[in-house]
C-alpha positions, 0 to 999 in steps of 0.5 A: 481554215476551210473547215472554218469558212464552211462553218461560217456559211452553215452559221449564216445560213441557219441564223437566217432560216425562214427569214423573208425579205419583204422588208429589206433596204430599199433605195430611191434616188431624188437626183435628177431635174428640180425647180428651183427659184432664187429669191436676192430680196430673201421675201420667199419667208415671209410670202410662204413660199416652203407651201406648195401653193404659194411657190411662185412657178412662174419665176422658178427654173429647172436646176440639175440636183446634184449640182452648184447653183452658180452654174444656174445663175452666175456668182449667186450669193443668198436664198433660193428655193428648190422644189421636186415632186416625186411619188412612193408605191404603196408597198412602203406603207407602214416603213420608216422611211428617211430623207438622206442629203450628202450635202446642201450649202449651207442653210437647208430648211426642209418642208415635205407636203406643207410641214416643216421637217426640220433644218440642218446648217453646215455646207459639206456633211451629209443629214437626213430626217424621217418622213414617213409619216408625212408622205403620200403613197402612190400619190404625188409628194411635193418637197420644198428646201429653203436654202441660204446659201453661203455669203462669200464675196458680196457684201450683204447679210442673210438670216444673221450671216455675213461675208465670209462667216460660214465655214467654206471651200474656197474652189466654188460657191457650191451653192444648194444642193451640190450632193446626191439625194435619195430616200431610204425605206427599212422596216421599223429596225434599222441599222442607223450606223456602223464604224468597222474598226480593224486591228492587223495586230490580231485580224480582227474587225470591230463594227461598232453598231447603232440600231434603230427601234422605231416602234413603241415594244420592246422587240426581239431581233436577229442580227446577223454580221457577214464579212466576205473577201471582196475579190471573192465574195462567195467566200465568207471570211467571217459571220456572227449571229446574235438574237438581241432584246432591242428597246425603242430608240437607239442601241449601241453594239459592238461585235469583234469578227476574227478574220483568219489569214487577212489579207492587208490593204496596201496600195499596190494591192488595195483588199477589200472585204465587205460587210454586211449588217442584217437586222430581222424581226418577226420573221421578216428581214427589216434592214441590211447595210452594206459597205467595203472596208479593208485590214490596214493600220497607219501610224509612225514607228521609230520615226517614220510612217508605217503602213501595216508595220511595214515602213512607208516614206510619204509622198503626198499630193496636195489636191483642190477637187475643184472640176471644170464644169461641174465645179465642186462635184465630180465631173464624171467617175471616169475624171475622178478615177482618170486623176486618181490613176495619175497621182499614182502613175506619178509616184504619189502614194497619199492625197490631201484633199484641201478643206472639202471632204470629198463627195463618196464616189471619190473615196469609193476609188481611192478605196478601191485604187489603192491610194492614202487620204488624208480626212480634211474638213472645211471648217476654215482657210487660213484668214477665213471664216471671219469670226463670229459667235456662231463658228464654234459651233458650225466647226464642231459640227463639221468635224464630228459630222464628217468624221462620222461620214468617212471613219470607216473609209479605208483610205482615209488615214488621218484627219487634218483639223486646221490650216495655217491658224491665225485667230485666236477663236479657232486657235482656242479650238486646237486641243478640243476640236483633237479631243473630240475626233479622237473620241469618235474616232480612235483608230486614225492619225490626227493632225491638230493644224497643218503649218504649225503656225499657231504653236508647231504641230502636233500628231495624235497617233492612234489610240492616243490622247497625248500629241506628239510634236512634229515638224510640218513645213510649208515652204515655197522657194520659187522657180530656181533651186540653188545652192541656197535653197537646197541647203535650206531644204537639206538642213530643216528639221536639223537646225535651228532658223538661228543656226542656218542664219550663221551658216549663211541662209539668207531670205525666207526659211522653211516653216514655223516653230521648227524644232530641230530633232523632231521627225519633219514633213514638208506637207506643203512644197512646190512652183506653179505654171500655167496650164496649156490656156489655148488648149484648155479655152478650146474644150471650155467652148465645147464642154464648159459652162459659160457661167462658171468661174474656171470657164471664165478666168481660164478666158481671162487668163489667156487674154491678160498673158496675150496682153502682157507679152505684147505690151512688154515686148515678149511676143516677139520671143514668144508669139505663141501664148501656147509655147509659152504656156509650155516653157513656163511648165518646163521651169514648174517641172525642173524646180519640183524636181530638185526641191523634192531631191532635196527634201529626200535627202534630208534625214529628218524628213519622213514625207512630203506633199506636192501642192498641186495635183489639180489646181484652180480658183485663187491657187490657179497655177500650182497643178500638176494636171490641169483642170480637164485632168491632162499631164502639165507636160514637164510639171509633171514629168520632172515631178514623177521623175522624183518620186520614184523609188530609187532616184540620184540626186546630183549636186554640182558645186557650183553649177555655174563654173569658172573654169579656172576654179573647176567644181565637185560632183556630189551624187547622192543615193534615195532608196526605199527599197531593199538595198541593192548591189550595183554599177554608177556609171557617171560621164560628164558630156559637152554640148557637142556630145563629147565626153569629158568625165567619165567614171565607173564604180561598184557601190552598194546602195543601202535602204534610206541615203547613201553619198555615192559619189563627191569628187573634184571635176576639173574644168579649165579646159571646159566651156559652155553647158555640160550634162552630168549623167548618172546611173546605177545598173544591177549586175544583170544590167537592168536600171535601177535609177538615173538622173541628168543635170546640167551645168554651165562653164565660163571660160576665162576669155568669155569673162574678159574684164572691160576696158571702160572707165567708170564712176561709182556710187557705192553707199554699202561698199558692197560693188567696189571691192569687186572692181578693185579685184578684177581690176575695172577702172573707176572713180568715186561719183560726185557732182564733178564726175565726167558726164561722160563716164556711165556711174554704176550704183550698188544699192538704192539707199542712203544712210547719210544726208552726204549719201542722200546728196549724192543721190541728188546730184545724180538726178541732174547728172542724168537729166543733163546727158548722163547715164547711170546704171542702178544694179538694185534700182528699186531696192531688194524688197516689197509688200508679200502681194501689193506692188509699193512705190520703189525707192525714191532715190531714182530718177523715175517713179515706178512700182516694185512688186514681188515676182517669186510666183510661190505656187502661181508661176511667175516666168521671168525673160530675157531678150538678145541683148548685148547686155546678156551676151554670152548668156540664154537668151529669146526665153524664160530665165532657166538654171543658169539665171539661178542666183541672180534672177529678179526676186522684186520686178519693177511696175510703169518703167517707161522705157525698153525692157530687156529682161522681165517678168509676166505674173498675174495675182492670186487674188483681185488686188491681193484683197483677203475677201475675194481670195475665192471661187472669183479666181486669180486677179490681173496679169502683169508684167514687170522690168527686170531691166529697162534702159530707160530715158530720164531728160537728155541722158538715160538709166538702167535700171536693174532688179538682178541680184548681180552685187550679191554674186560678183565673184561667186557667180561668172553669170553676175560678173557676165552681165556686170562686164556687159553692163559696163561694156555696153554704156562705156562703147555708146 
């Protein structure tokens, strides 16, 4: 090998002897102060003002490039013109010189000293164009843009775009120039591209070259390839040197370097070589191209991922790369390095950006750090851009454009084409839009549409044409992860939809066009919280920019909460919007936690991605680090907790207990590590740290899952909350993996059966069985009933004129001193977003609304009430409250709310157009339940999901017993 490596250096030095380097790359950077002039009436066409001396300086201002113009001028939607002058020595004479844009949105007309250049449309890829012959040298040089930039949110139409037409990333406007620029000089040959394209099957690299001949004779060059160890770059891994007959124009090569004794990229040593390209003529030096790449190889094997052959379980963090200040480009290096370093402190080993290829800075750490990303392109967002006939070609050009900006990117290991499609002109673009990545790019995975909606996934892996078809889920269960739920995520991928309907799944069920047997990524998972409003509103008064979006509805946030928990009474349980803030990340980090145990112990599952690593705009809420890039407290914690390499799933069955009936214990093994030999020591502990279980045994915990433990706990003795603690230990006594989970037991004299007598109006016989069980007196409803006995209503619905009448009669029987209790006051359902009118079969007009929180974070809370003795109370609605917490809450109850819930929307009026850089809508708050006063008498009104869960649950049945203790003792 040294033998090798020094030839390798004579070879390089011979090849280059005599070769002078007057004409080497040279880089100028025309970051820094532009002048920039807005123009709302697009007039600055027609008056010329791309020519220096029709550019109205009396209106321009100073802009920082790279940068949003919307931090300039707030929401700017439409033209404007930017102008810089800059000044090139003389040594460049006789160069080609070009103008290199990484990025401008979305229109860029480009003029240089009163000459058109040419134009380039497309928000987010990079475009340059040659200008040495228009430039001034040691003299000044004037640089015009006219930019169009993207019409999002106001209605108005520019050059032919309208609202939402142009393919976007929803974090921002990122209006003009967001994107470094710089000039390039190079001799007349210059290097134009390179795609290094490793293989670890032999330690090879290929850079597939395109040379450019700016002159007008055939002319002979040197080349020369080296390729350098990146932790020791005076060590030469490789080189090559060739003399090629190069024509005017373009020339495409491609030379194959042998590496001996490669090092592989992986993340937790992310190698990286680096390789050099020189291009010489006539004995000097004319261009030398310099980039990073590493040996690594991304694919499935045997149904599962594997990174350079070696299995690799996938664990993804969904990420918006939205900033707080600078909006779409990154802040600082050190916030982007700081956010990288978290995901992985946190367990992840994969990033998704979201439809925004990141800027290069950032995949330069990713590179460097070690971390799996997935290529993303903006081309759309779900309902957007609307159509057009002018998408097609803007999409094709965004794929190909940022496929051949990042294709040589080490950590970029896939490409991710489309979202969620629902319009048939994007959803005819699938297989086309797969042909062409993969015809520039076959070295990577590509995935033709995350979701599947369209017609379920498929994965091109690579160096193949055909898909194959894999299951990619995205699924938002909500706060609470109950049995339900977990078996939901447990069974996806195994079953059928029809197959877990008849085992008993009810509600909404994970993914779409699901095949069971077929490998399954859930790419989308998780809750939401708010991040700490107090804090992060603090350091927007000192860093942040008074214009921009985040700066405002972080404001607006905190503002409507303050509101909220005011006007529906719960600043009394919280005071402190801070405190509330940080419970609310309590509940986000305790539902990550058991959903992604869940999924790691589906065997169908292969990987996972947490959504989100950072979040804002309209997924404000989902982040697992707020958008200063500080840990959400438990969000975070309990997410990290999960993804650790070995971890102890617990299950009990059920976690709410009747002491009389105890419950089961299930521990369940994740490892992707080798399989180890070790100690589970499981102990049940009180509240009042006695141990009441205790168990030891040896078990051997293979790589993949492995139950550990299912036994029956007795628990008549039991009451109150108890702790199960798990953990395996080596034989040298060192942790390998431990977990806690808690569960609640309802001794029998804590679910005394009320005495009271009461009537009941049950048009689904869903509540009277239950009574008849547990034996609570009562008597059918009608117009004869007892006013003073309290009439409990099942279900908000009648099938029946006779049931309709009945619901009549008990309007009356309340307006004239009667009290009613209605356990489903507005019925089980509502619009996805808009709060609709409740049923009208109660006695009061209110609203219903949707209260899940999906990724937004939705706190539900209860007051102490009698009608919640014996149960949490003064907080948020944690475990305990799983089963029959209020999935619908109820809107302008105007009475006493007991229990409720403080959401706010994803979007203004949940309106699809301004699902944007604006951010989240309104704050709100609804009623779980409300005794509210109807004439003489009273309702309660109730949206918990307590006649589902009689018998089943002792925490339905504690609020049924209170329920009728408290309006039979009144």
């Amino acid at each position: 090998m040294k033998k090798r490596m020094f030839l390798g250096l004579v070879l390089a030095t011979l090849c280059f002897a005599g070769i002078g380097s007057a004409e080497t790359r040279q880089l100028r950077s025309l970051d820094g102060m532009w002048q920039i002039v807005f123009d709302p009436n697009n007039e600055g066409r027609e008056k010329q003002w791309v020519r220096g001396e029709h550019f109205p300086k009396a209106q321009q201002r100073d802009i920082t490039v790279p940068g949003c113009w919307e931090l300039t001028e707030k929401d700017y939607e439409g033209v404007a013109f930017y102008r810089r002058t800059f000044r090139v020595p003389a040594s460049w004479k006789g160069k080609v010189v070009r103008l290199q844009f990484d990025a401008v949105n979305f229109r860029a007309e480009v003029w240089l000293n009163d000459t058109a250049v040419g134009v380039h449309e497309g928000g987010f890829t990079p475009f340059e164009f040659r200008i040495d012959d228009l430039l001034k040298f040691d003299a000044e040089n004037t640089l015009i843009l006219r930019v169009v930039g993207p019409i999002l949110l106001q209605d108005k139409h520019v050059d032919g775009m309208g609202p939402m037409e142009t393919p976007q990333w929803r974090g921002a406007i990122a209006g003009g120039i967001w994107q470094p620029v710089r000039l390039i000089a190079t001799g007349e040959l210059y290097v134009k591209d390179v795609f290094v394209e490793p293989k670890i099957s032999d330690n090879t690299a290929t850079l597939h070259l395109e040379l450019a001949h700016a002159g007008k004779r055939r002319t002979p060059a040197q080349l020369e390839i080296t390729i350098r160890s990146g932790s020791r770059p005076e060590r030469v891994a490789a080189t090559m040197c060739e003399t090629l007959d190069l024509q005017p124009g373009s020339s495409k090569t491609s030379w194959t370097l042998h590496i001996p004794d490669a090092t592989y990229w992986l993340p937790e040593n992310p190698h990286l070589y680096h390789a050099e390209v020189s291009v010489a003529s006539g004995g000097l030096l004319c261009d030398q191209w310099q980039a990073r790449f590493g040996m690594r190889e991304f694919t499935i094997r045997d149904n599962r991922f594997c990174l350079n052959g070696e299995p690799l379980y996938l664990k993804a963090t969904f990420f918006e790369g939205l900033y707080p200040v600078k909006l779409a480009y990154l802040d600082s290096r050190d916030m982007a390095l700081r956010e990288i370093q978290l995901a992985k402190d946190a367990g992840f080993n994969m990033i998704r950006p979201w439809r925004k290829p990141p800027p290069p800075m950032w995949l330069d750490l990713a590179d460097e750090m070690g971390v799996l990303t997935v290529g993303s392109l903006a081309i759309e967002c779900m309902d957007f851009p609307f159509e057009s006939a002018s998408l097609p070609g803007w999409v094709e050009n965004e794929v190909r454009q940022s496929i051949l900006r990042d294709r040589s990117r080490t950590c970029v290991v896939q490409w991710e084409l489309f979202n969620e499609l629902k319009r048939p002109v994007l959803k005819r673009m699938l297989r086309p839009m797969a042909v062409l990545a993969r015809s520039l790019d076959p070295t990577r995975m590509i995935l033709d549409e995350s979701g599947g909606w369209a017609q379920g996934a498929n994965l091109y892996l690579p160096y193949e044409s055909e898909p194959t078809k894999f299951n990619d889920i995205h699924f938002y269960p909500g706060p609470q992860i109950n049995e339900e739920v977990y078996n939901k995520l447990l069974l996806t991928g195994g079953k059928t939809h029809e197959q877990m309907r008849a085992l008993g799944l009810r509600g909404g069920l994970p993914g779409r066009n699901v095949v069971p047997g077929l490998v399954t990524v859930f790419s989308e998972l998780g809750y939401g919280s708010l991040p700490d409003l107090v804090d992060n509103n603090e350091r927007f008064e000192r860093v942040g920019n008074p214009l921009a979006p985040p700066t405002i509805y972080h404001r607006r946030l905190a503002e409507g909460h303050r509101r909220a928990l005011k006007e529906s009474g719960f600043d009394r349980s919280y005071p402190d919007l801070q405190q509330f803030c940080l419970d609310q990340q309590q509940i986000h980090g305790i539902a990550n936690q058991r959903m992604i145990e869940a999924v790691r112990c589906n065997r169908q599952v292969i990987g996972y991605c947490v959504h989100a690593l950072v979040a804002g705009d309209w997924i404000m809420g989902a982040g697992l680090l707020d958008l200063f890039r500080h840990p959400k407290t438990y969000a975070y914690e309990g997410t990290t907790a999960a993804n650790q390499a070995r971890i102890l799933a617990i299950r009990m069955h059920p976690r709410n207990v009747y002491a009389r009936r105890s419950t089961q214990i299930e521990i369940t093994g994740v490892n992707e590590r080798d399989e180890i030999e070790g100690v589970l020591k499981v102990e049940v502990i009180s509240d009042d740290d006695k141990i009441v279980f205790a168990k030891k045994m040896n078990v051997h915990l293979v790589s993949g899952i492995t139950q550990l433990l299912k036994e029956k706990l007795d628990t008549k003795a039991l009451a109150g909350t108890h702790t199960v603690r798990a953990q395996i230990t080596a034989d040298d006594g060192t942790p390998m993996a431990a977990n806690e989970y808690r569960f609640d037991v309802f001794a029998e004299d804590s679910l005394a059966v009320p005495r009271g007598r009461i009537a009941v109006l049950d048009p689904s016989n869903s509540l009277k069985p239950f009574l008849r069980r547990a034996a609570i007196a009562f008597v059918e409803f009608d117009a004869r009933t007892d006013p003073s006995l309290p009439v409990f209503v099942s279900r908000t619905e009648a099938h029946t004129p006779a049931q309709r009448e009945l619901f009549a009669q008990l309007k009356e029987f309340i307006k004239a001193g009667g009290t009613a209790v209605y356990l489903q006051g507005g019925g089980p359902k509502a619009p996805w977003a808009q709060a609709a009118e409740a049923s009208p079969l109660l006695p009061v007009r209110v609203r219903i609304k949707a209260a899940v929180g999906l990724w937004l974070g939705i706190s539900h809370l209860v007051h102490d009430h009698p009608l919640f003795d014996g149960l949490p109370v003064n907080g948020m609605m944690g475990p305990v409250y799983e089963n029959v917490w209020a999935r619908h809450t109820l809107l302008d109850v105007d009475g006493e709310t007991i229990a409720g819930a403080i959401g706010f929307d994803f979007a203004p009026d949940f309106e699809l157009r301004r699902r944007h850089y604006y951010g989240p809508g309104d704050t709100w708050w609804g009623s779980d339940v409300a005794i509210v006063p109807v004439g003489r008498g009273r309702c309660i009104l109730s949206q918990l999901r307590l006649v589902d869960n009689l018998g089943a649950d002792p925490v339905a049945d504690k609020i049924l017993y209170n329920l009728i203790e408290f309006t039979t003792s009144q």
